[in-house]
BATIMAR-837428 format. One record per residue: x, y, z of N, C-alpha, C, O, CB in turn; residue in one letter. Coordinates in steps of 0.02 Angstrom, whole numbers, padded with zeros to 5 digits, always signed. Atoms other than C-alpha are relative to their C-alpha. Glycine has a CB too. Layout:
<sites>
XYZXYZXYZXYZXYZa ...
</sites>
This chain:
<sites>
-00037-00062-00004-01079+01122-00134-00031+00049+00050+00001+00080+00092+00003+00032-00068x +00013-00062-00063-01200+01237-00033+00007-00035+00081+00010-00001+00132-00094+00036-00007x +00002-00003-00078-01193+01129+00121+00085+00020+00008+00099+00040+00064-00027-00087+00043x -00055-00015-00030-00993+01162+00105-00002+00062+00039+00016+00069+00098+00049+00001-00044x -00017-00070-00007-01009+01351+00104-00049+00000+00088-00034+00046+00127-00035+00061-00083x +00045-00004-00057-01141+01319+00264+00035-00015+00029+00035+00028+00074-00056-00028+00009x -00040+00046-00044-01015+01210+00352+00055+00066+00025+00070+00085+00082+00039-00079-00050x -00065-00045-00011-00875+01344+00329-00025+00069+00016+00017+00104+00043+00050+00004-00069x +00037-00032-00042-00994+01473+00377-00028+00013+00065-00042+00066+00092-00024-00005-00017x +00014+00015-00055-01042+01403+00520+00061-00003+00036+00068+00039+00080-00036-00052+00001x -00072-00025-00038-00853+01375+00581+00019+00063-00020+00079+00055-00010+00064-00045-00016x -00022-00055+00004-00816+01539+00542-00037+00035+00048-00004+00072+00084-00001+00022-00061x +00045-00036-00081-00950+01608+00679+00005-00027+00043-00020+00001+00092-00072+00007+00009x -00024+00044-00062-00890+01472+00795+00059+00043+00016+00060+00078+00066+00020-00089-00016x -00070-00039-00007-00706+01551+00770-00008+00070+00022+00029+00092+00066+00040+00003-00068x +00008-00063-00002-00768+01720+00766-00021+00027+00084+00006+00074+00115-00056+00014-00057x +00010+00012-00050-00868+01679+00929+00040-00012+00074+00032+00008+00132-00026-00033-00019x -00059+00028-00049-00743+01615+01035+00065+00036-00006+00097+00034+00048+00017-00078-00015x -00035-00030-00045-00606+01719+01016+00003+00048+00042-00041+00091+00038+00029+00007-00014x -00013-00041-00058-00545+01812+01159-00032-00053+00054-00024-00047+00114-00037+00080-00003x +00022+00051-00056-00630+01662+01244+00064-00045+00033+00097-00089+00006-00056-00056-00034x -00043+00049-00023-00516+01602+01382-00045-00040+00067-00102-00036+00089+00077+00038+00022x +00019+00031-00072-00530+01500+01536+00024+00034+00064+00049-00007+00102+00029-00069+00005x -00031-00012-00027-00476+01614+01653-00006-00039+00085+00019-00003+00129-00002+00060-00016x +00007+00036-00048-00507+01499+01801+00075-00040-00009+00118-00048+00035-00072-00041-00002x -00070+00031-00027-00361+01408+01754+00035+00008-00017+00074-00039-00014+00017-00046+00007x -00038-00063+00007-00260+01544+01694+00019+00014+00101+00073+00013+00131-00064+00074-00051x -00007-00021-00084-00302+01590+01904+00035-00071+00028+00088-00068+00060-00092+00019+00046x -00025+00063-00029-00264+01413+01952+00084-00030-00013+00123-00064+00022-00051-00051-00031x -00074+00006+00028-00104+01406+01848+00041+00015+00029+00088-00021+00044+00017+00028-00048x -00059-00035-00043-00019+01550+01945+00001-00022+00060+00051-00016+00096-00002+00072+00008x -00014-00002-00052-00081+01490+02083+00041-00063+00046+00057-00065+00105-00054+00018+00016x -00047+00061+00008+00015+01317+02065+00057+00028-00014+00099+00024+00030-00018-00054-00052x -00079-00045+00023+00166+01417+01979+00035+00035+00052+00094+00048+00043-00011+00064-00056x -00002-00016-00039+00167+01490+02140+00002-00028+00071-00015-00005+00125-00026+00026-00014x +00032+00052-00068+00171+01338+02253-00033-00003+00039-00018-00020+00096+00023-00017+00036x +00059-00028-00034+00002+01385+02302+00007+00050+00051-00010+00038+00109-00033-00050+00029x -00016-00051-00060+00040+01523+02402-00022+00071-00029-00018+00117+00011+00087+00000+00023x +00021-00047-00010-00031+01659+02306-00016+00012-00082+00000-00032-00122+00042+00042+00044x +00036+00004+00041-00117+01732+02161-00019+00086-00007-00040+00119+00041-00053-00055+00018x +00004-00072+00026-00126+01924+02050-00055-00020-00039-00044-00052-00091+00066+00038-00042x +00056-00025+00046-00287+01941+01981+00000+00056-00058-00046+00059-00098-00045+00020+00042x -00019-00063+00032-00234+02086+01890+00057-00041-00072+00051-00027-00131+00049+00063+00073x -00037+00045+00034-00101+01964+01807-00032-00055-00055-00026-00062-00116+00032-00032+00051x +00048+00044+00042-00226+01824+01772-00052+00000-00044-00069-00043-00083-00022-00025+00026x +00048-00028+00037-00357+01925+01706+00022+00051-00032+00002+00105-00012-00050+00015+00030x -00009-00081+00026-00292+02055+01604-00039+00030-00036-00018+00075-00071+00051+00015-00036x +00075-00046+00043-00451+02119+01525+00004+00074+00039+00038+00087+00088-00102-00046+00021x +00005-00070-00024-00493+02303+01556-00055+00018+00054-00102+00056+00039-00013+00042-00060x +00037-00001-00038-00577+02292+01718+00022+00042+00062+00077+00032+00088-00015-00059+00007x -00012-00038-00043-00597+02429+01853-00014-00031+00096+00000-00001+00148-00044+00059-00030x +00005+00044-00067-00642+02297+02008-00026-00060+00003-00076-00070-00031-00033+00029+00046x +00031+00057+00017-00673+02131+02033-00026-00040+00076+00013-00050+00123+00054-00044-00048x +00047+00005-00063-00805+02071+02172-00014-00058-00003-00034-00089-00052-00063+00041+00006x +00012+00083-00006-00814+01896+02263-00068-00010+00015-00100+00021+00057+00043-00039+00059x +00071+00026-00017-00974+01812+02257+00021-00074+00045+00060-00118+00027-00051-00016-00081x -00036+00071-00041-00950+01670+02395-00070-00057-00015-00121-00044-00048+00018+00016+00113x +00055+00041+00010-01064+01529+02393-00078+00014+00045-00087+00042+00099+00030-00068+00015x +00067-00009-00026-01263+01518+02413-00015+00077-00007-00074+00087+00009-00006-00026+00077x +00021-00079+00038-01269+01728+02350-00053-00028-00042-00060-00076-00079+00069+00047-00054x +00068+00001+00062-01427+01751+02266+00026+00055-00039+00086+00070-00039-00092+00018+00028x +00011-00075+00031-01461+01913+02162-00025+00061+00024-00038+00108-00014-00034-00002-00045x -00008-00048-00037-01489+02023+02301+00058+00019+00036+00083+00075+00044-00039-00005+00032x -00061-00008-00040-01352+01991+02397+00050+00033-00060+00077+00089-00056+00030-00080+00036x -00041-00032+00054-01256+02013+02231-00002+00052-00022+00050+00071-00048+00001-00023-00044x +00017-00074+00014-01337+02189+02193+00035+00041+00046+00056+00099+00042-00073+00016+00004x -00038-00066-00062-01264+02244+02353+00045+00000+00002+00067+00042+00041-00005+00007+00069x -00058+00012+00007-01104+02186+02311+00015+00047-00059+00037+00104-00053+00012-00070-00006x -00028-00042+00045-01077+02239+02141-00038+00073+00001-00012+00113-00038-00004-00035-00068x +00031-00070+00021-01195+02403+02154-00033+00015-00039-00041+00074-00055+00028+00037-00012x +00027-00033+00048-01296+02375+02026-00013-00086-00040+00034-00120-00061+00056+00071-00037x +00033+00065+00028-01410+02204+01956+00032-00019-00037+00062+00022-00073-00058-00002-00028x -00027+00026+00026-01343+02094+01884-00022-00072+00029-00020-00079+00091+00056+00026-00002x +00049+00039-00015-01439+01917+01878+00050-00079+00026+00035-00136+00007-00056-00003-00072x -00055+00061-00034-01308+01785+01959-00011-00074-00005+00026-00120-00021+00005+00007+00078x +00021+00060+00001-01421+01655+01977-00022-00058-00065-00033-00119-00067-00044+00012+00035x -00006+00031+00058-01435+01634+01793+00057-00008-00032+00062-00037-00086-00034+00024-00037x -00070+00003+00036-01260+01648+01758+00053-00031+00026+00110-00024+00006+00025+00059-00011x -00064+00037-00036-01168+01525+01889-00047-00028+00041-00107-00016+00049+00066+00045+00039x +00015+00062-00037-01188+01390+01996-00011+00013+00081-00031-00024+00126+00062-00053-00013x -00022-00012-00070-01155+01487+02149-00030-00018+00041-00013-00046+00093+00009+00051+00019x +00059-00008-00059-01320+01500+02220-00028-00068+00047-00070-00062+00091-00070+00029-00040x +00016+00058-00005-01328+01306+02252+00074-00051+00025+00072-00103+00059-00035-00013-00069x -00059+00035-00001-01141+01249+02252+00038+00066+00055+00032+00127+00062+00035-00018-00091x -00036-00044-00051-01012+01284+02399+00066-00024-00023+00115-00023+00013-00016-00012+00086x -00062+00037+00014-00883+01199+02291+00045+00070-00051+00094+00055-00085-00023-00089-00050x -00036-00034+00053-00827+01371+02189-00014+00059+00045-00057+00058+00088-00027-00003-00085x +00026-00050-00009-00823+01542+02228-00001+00037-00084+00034+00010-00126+00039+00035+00062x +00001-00029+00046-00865+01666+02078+00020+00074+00001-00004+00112+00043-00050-00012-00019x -00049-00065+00011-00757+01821+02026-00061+00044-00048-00096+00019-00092+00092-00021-00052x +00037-00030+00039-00855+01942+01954+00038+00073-00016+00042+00122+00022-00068+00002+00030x -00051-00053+00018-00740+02061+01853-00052+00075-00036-00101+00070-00072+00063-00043-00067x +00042-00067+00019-00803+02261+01823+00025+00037-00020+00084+00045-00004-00030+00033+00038x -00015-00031+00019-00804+02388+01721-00057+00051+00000-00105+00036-00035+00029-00023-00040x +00083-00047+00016-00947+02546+01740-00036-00033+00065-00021-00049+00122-00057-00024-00097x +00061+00075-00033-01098+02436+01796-00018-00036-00041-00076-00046-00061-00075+00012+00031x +00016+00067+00048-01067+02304+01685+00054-00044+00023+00111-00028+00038+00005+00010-00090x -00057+00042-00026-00992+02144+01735+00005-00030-00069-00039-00056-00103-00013-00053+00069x -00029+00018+00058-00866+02107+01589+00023-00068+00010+00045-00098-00039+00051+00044-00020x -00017+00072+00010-00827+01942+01640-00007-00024+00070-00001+00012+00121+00074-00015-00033x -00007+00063-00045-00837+01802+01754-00005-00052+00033-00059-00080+00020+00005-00002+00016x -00065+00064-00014-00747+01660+01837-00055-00019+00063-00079+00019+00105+00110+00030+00029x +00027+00029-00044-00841+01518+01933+00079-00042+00002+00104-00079-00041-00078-00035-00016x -00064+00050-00016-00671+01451+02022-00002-00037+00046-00026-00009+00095+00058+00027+00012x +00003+00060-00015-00658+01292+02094+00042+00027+00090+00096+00056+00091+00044-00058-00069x -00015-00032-00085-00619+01343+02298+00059-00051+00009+00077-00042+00067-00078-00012+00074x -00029+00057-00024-00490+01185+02303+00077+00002-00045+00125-00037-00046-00055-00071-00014x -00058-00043+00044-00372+01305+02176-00002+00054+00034-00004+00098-00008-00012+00019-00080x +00001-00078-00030-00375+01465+02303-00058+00007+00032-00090+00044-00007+00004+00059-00053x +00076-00029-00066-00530+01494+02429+00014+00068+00007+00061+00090+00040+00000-00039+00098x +00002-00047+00021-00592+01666+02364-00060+00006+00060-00077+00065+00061-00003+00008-00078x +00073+00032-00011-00764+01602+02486+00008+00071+00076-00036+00111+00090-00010-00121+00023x -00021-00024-00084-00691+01692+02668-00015+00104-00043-00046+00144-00007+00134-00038+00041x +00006-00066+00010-00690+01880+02554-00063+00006-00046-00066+00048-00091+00064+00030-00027x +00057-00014+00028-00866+01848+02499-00043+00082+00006-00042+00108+00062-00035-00053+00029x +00005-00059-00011-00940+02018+02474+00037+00065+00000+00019+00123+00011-00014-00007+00035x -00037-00059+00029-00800+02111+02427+00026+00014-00039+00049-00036-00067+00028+00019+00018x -00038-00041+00077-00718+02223+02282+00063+00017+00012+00075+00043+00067-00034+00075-00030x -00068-00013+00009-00544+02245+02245+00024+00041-00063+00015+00011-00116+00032-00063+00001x -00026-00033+00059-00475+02360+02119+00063-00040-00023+00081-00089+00011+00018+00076+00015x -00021+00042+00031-00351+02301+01997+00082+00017+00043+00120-00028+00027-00019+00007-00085x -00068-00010-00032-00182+02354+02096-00042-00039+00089-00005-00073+00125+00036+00114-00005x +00008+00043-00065-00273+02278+02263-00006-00084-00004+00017-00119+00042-00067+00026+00033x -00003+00064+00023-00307+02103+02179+00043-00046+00016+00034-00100-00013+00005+00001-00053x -00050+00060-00025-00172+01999+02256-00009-00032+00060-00012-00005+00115+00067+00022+00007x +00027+00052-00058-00213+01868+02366+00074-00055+00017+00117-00079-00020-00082-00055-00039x -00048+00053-00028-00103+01756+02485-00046-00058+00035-00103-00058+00060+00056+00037+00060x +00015+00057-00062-00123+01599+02573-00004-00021+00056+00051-00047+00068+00015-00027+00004x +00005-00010-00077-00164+01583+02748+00033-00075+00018+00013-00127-00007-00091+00015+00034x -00054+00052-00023-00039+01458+02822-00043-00034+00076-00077-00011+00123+00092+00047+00018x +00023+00036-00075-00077+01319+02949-00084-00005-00007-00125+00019+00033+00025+00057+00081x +00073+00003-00017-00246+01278+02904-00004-00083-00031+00009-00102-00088-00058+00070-00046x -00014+00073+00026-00255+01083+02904-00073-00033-00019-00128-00021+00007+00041-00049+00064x +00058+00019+00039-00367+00982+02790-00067+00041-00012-00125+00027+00003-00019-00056+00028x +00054-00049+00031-00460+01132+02713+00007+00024-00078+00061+00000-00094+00000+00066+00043x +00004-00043+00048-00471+01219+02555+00062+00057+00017+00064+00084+00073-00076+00027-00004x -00035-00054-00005-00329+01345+02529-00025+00064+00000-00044+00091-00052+00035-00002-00038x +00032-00054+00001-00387+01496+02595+00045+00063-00004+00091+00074+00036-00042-00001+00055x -00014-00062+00001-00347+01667+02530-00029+00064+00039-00084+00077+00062-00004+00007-00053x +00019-00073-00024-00337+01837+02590+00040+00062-00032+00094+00061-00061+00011+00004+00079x -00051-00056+00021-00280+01997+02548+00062+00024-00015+00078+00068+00024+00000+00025+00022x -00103-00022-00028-00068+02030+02513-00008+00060+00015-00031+00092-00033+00077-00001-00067x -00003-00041+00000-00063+02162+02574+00086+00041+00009+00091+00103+00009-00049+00002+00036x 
</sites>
């Protein structure tokens, strides 16, 4: 009997844990297929309460990333970036706290070309740059 109540204890802080846990990588990847790759609302895909969201492109350490987001935040323990050229990472903001984010796969949207920059949540829309043969779909700005 007590290992039940342990068992159902324990899933209950698993459940408790995880929600609000999504994937938003392929939430981003979704639209951006739903969209016959051609483009992609961050603002849409992420709807958390975030005031800007800043590309980390590949090989960023945690300096480069301080100067990006404005304010430490330890990158290299929290994504692959610093080593892999196969993702870029979204780093969604609120204050100077990064509330979430997204190591996305560059081969669903190439975020890699606006490394180093912030977008507020009405600037967030990205298109597809046309005519670029055997590459990664690269985004840029809709403007």
């Amino acid at each position: 009997m007590p290992h039940t109540n342990l068992h159902r204890s324990v899933l209950i802080l698993i459940l408790v844990a995880c929600t609000g846990c999504r994937d938003y990588s392929a939430e981003i990847s979704d639209q951006f297929n739903a969209s016959g790759r051609e483009s992609i609302d961050l603002k849409k895909a992420v709807p958390s309460q975030w005031e800007k969201v800043c590309v980390i492109g590949p090989y960023m350490d945690n300096a480069a990333t301080e100067k990006t987001l404005g304010f430490k935040w330890p990158v290299e323990s929290h994504s692959a970036i610093g080593h892999s050229d196969g993702i870029s990472l979204l780093v969604f903001v609120r204050g100077n706290s990064a509330i979430e984010h997204v190591e996305h796969p560059r081969n669903e949207g190439d975020f890699a070309n606006l490394s180093g920059q912030c977008f507020s949540p009405s600037e967030a829309k990205f298109k597809r740059v046309k005519d670029l043969p055997d590459s990664w779909p690269e985004l840029v700005q809709a403007k």
